[in-house]
C-alpha positions in Angstrom: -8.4 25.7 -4.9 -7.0 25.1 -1.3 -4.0 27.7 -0.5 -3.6 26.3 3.2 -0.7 24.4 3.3 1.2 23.4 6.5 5.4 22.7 5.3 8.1 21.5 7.9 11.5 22.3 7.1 14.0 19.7 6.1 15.6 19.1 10.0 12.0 18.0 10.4 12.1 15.1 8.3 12.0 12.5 11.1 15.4 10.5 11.8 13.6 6.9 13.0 10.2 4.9 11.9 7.8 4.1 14.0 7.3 0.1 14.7 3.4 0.0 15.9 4.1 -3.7 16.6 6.1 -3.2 20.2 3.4 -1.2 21.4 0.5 -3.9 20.2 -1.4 -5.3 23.6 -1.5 -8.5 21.1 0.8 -8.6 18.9 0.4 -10.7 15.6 0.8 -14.1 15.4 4.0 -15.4 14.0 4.6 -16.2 9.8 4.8 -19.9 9.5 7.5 -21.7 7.0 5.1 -23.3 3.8 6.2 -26.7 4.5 6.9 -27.7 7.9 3.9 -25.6 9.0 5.7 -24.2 12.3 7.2 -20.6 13.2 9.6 -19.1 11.0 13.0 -18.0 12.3 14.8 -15.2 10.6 17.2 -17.7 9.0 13.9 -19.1 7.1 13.9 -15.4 5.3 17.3 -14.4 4.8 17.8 -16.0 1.0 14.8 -14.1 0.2 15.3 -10.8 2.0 18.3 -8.3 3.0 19.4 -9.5 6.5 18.2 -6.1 8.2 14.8 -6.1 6.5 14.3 -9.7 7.9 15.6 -8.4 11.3 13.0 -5.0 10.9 10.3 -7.6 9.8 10.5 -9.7 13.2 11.1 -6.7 15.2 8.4 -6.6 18.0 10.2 -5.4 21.0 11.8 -1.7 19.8 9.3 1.3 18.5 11.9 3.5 17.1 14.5 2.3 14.4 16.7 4.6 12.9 16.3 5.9 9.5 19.9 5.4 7.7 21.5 9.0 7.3 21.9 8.1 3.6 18.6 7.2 3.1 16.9 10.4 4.8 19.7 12.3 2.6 17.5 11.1 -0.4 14.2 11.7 1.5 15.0 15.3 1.0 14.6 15.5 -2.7 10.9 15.6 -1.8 10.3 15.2 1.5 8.7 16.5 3.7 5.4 16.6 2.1 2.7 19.6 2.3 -0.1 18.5 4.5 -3.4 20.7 2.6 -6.1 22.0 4.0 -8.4 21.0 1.2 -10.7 23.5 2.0 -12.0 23.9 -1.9 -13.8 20.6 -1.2 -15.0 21.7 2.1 -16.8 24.5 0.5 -18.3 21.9 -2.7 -19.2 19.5 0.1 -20.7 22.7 2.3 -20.2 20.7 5.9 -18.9 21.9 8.8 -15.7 19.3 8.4 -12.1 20.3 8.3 -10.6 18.2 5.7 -6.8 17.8 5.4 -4.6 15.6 3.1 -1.1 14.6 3.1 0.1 14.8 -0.5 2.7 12.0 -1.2 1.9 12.8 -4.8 4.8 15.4 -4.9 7.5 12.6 -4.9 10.0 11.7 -8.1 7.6 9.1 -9.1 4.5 10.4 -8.3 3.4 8.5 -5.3 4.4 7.5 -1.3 6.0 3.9 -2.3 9.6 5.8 -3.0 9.5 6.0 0.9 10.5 1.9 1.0 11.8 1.2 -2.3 14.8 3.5 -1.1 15.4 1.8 2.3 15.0 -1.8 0.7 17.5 -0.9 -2.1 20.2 0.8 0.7 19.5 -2.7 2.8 20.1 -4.4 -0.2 23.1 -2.2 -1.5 24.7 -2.6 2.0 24.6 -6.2 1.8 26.5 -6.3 -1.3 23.6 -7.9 -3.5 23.5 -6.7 -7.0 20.4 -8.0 -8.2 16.9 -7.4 -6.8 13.5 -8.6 -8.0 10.2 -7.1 -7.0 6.4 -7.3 -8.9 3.8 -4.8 -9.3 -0.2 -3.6 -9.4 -0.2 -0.3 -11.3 3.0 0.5 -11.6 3.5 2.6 -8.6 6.0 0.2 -6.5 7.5 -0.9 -9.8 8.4 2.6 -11.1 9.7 3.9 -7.3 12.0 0.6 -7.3 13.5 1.3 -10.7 14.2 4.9 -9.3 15.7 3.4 -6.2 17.5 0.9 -8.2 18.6 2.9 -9.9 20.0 5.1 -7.0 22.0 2.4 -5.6 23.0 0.6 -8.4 21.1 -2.0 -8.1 19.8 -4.2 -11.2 16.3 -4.5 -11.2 13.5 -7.1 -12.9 9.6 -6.2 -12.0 7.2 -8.4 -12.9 3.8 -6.0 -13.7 0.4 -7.7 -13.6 -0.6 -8.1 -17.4 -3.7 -6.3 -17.1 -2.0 -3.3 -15.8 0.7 -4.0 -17.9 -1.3 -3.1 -21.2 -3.9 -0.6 -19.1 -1.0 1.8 -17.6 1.9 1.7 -20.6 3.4 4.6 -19.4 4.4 3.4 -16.2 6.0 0.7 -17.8 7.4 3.0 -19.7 9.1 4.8 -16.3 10.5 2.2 -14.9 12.1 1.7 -18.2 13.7 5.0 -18.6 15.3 4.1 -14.3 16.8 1.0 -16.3 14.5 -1.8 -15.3 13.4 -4.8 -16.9 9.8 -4.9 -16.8 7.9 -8.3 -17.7 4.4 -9.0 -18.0 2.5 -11.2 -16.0 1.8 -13.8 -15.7 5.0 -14.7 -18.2 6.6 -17.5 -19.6 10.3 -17.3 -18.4 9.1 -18.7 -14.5 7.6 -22.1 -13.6 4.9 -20.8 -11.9 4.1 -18.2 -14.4 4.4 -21.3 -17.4 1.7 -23.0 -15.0 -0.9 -20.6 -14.7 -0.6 -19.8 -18.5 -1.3 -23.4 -18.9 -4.2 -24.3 -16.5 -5.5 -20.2 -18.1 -4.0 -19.2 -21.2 -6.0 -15.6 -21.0 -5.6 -14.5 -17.2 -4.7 -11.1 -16.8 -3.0 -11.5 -14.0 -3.1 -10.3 -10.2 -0.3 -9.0 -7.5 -0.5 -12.5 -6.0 0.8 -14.7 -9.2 3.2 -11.5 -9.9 4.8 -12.4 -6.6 5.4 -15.7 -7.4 6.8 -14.6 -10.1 9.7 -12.3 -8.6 10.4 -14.7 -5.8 10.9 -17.6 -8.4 13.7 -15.3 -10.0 14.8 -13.9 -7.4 15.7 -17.6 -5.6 17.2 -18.7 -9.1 19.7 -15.7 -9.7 22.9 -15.5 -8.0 22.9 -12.4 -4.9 19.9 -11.6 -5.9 17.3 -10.7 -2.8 13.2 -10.0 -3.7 11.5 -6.8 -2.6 8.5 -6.3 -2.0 6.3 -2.8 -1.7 3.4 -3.6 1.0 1.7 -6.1 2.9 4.8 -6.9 5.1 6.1 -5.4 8.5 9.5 -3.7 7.1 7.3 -2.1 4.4 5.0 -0.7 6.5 7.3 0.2 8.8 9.7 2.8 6.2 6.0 4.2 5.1 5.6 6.1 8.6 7.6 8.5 7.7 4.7 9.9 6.0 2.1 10.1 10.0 5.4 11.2 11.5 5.3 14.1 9.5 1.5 14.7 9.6 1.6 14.5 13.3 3.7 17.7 13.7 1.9 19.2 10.4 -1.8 18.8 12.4 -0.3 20.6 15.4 0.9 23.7 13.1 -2.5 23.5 11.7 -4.1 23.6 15.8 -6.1 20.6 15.1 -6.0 17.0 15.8 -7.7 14.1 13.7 -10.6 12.7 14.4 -10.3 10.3 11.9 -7.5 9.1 9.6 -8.1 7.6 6.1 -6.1 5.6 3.6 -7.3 3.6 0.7 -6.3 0.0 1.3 -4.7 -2.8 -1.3 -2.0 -4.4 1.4 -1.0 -1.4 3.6 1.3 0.6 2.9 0.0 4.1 2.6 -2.8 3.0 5.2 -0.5 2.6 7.8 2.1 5.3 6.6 -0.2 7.7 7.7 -1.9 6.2 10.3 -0.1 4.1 12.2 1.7 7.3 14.5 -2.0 8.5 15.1 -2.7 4.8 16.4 0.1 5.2 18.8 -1.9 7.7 20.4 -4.6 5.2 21.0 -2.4 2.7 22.1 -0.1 4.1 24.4 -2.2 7.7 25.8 -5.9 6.1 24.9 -6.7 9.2 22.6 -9.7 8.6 20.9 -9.0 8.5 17.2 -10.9 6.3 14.5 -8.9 4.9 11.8 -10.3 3.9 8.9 -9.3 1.3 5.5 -11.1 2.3 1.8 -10.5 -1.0 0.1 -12.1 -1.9 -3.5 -15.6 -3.4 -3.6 -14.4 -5.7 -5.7 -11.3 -7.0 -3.9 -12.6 -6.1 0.5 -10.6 -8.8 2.5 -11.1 -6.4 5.7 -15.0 -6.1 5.1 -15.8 -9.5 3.5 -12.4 -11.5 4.4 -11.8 -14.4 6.6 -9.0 -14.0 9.6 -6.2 -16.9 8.3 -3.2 -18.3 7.8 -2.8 -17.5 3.8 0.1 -17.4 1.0 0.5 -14.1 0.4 1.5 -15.2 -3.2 -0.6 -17.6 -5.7 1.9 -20.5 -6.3 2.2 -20.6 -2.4 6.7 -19.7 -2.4 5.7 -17.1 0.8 5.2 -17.7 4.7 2.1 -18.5 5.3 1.0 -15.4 7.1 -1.8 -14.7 9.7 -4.4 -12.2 7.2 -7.5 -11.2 7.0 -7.8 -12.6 3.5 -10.0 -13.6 0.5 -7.9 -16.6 -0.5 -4.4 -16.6 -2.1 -6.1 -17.8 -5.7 -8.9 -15.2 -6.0 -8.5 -13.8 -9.0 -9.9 -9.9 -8.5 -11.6 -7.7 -11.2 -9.8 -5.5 -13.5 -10.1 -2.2 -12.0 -8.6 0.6 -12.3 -6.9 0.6 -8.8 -4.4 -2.0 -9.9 -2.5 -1.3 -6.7 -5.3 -2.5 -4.2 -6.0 -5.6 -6.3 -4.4 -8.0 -3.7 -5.8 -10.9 -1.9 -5.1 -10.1 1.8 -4.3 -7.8 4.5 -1.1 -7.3 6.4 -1.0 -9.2 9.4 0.0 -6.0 11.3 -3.3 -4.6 9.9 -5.0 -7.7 10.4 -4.4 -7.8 14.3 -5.7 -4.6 14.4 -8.9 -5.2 12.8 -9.2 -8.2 15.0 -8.7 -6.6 18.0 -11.2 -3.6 16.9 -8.7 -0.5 16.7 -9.2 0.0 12.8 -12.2 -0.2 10.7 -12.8 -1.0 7.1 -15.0 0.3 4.6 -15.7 -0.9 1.1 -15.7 1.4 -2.0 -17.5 1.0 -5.4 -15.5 2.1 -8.5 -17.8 4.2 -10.2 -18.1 6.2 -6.5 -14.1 6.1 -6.5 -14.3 8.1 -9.6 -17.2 10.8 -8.7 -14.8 11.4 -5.8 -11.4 11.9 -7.7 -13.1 14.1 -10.6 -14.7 16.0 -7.6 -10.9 16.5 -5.9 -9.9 17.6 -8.5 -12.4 20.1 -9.9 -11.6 21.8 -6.0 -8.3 20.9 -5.0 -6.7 21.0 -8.4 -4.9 17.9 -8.3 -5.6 15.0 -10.3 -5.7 11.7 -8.1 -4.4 8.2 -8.8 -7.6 5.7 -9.0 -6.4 4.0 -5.6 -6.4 7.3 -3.9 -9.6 8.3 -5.1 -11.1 5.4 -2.3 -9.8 7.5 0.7 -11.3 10.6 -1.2 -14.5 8.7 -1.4 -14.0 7.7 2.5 -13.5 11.0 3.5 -16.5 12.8 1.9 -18.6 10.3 3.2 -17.2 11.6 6.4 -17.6 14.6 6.2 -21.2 14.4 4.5 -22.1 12.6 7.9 -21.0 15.4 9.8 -23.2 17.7 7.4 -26.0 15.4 8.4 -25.3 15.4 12.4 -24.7 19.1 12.2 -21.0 19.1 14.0 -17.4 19.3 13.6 -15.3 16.6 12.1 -11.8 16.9 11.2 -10.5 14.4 8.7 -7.0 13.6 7.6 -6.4 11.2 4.4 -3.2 10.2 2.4 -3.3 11.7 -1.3 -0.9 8.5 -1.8 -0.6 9.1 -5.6 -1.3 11.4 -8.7 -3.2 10.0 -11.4 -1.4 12.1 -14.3 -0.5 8.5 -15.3 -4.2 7.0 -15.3 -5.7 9.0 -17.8 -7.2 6.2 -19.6 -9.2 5.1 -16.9 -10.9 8.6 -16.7 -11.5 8.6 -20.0 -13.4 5.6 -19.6 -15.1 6.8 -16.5 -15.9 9.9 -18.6 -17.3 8.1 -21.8 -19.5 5.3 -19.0 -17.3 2.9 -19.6 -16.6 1.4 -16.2 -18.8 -0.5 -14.1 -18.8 -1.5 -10.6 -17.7 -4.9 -10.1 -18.4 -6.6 -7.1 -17.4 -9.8 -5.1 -20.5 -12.4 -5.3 -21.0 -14.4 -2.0 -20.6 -17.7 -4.3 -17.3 -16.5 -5.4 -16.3 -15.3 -1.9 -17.5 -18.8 0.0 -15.5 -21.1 -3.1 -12.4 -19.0 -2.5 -12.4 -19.4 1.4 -13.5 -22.8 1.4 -10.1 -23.5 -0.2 -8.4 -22.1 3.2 -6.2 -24.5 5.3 -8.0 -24.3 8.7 -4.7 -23.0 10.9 -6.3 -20.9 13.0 
């Protein structure tokens, strides 16, 4: 078990995020309103979203935004994170790598999404709303809103995909004990959620239709705003608190990444931790790769076409410029519930575009031989979404076993999996299989595209 661990004191929390997209050569192309098809100002987003999120979300022109004093007052409870010198798996590996991870698994609820859910809920607080809607994969976003929520005093509803719903009970259960009302879905008590039923009375469900969902309410209950926990700019944005940290962590540690790792569903914890290493590469022209794990079963930035898409299924969103398997694919039931989303980020997506990110696709079953590995070395028990930048990263460092030299590899431990026992015990009894996306599948979801772009 790794003993290496590289701590920064609490002054060392950092007191702004970074916004990648003022420093973006091309920056990404602007939402567009659902029905007249043109630009969308800020005004277009304000009955959905707190006022300052909206203004974080179009932000292109400042890097640094300030991190609320109240907010980074809670951001102590558990911040900052170890960064880990996972040097147990080093020697099981036997490669010549450096391996390090940033553990976001030490937080309240177990995972790096408490990092937005308390900015959105202070935004929200601030504005004077009372009521707040959000949905959720897995559980992780729903349970760190219902803390958050909670914190502020904030009423909460979460709409939970249905197969996670019944696969992870006990993260239902969490955002229970915060006070939240946690609905399956698809459900009954929306019109989009009555529709789907209809058309497919046995769909389990996906992160798109739960979004529908939470918008629906949210629009139809007085002050109530929507949150949401990835995919958008503001998101993305409160999560790089997380490479901020790593940054000055690496330099305690005399290294410097060669590449940086996070498993991908919409980008959250991908660009939490990478996003202040791409500065580098933006603004100095360090070399740095930066890599995306995404689901074999669900790889918008592997298999995905570059267009304006929903980011929701009953089409309520923007439609937003994403590298994208269609807003109505309906992805497997795997255990990564949290990366079971249609599309990328259009942050993420420019980058991809413009080739300063690249994308690699995991199977499940490998997902699993990684996190049962982690933890037989490292001693910690990773969530089933993490387990895809384990899998990246000992790929990694297997290839530098194979070339013979030095690699040094940083990766977001995003989440525990103390929560996702069930799924290993599937894993363990040979249970779970390795879905993957068919080309037939693929071409009849993006044929269904609007041809914006």
């Amino acid at each position: 078990m790794s003993t290496k661990k590289f701590l920064l004191q609490e002054n060392e929390i950092p007191t702004a995020w970074y916004n990648i997209a003022a420093d973006m050569k091309n920056k990404p192309l602007p939402p567009l309103h659902p029905g007249t098809r043109q630009p969308a100002n800020p005004e277009d987003f304000y009955p959905l979203f707190a006022r300052e999120l909206v203004h974080q979300e179009m932000n292109q022109t400042d890097a640094w935004i300030e991190i609320p004093e109240e907010v980074r007052e809670m951001y102590k409870v558990w911040r900052p994170t170890p960064l880990v010198r996972a040097d147990g798996l080093e020697k099981a590996l036997d490669t010549p790598a450096h391996i390090y991870f940033k553990n976001e698994s030490v937080s309240p609820v177990g995972s790096h999404k408490l990092n937005s859910a308390l900015a959105q809920a202070y935004f929200c607080r601030q504005e004077g709303i009372t009521n707040i809607t959000t949905e959720t994969g897995a559980g992780q976003w729903g349970a760190a809103m219902a803390y958050a929520a909670k914190a502020f005093g904030l009423e909460l509803a979460v709409y939970m995909v249905k197969v996670s719903y019944n696969q992870k009970p006990y993260r239902r259960s969490i955002m229970q004990t915060f006070g939240a009302q946690v609905i399956a879905s698809p459900s009954m008590s929306t019109k989009a959620g009555r529709k789907i039923l209809t058309d497919n009375p046995t769909y389990q469900g996906s992160l798109g239709t739960a979004i529908s969902e939470a918008i629906e309410l949210a629009m139809q209950t007085p002050n109530c705003k929507y949150t949401l926990g990835s995919v958008l700019n503001h998101v993305i944005l409160h999560q790089t608190v997380i490479g901020l940290e790593a940054e000055k962590q690496m330099a305690l540690a005399d290294e410097y990444p060669d590449v940086v790792i996070g498993c991908f569903g919409g980008g959250s914890n991908f660009s939490g931790i990478s996003f202040p290493f791409l500065r580098h590469k933006l603004v100095e022209g360090r070399d740095v790769r930066i890599v995306a794990a995404e689901p074999a079963s669900c790889p918008k930035l592997t298999r995905g076409a570059f267009q304006y898409d929903f980011g929701d299924e009953a089409g309520y969103t923007p439609l937003l410029p994403m590298f994208t398997l269609g807003h109505t694919f309906a992805p497997a039931h795997i255990h990564a519930g949290g990366l079971r989303y249609h599309g990328a980020g259009s942050i993420v997506s420019q980058l991809r575009r413009d080739g300063y990110m690249e994308a690699v696709d995991i199977k499940q079953l490998d997902t699993f031989d990684a996190a049962t590995l982690f933890a037989r070395t490292e001693g910690i028990i990773p969530a089933p979404e993490s387990a895809h930048a384990i899998a990246a990263a000992i790929r990694e460092a297997e290839q530098a076993k194979l070339e013979g030299k030095p690699r040094t590899i940083l990766f977001n431990l995003s989440g525990h999996g103390l929560i996702d026992m069930a799924a290993y015990d599937q894993y363990f009894a040979q249970e779970l299989i390795n879905d993957e996306l068919s080309d037939e599948v693929l071409a009849k979801n993006l044929s269904q595209l609007e041809q914006i772009i």
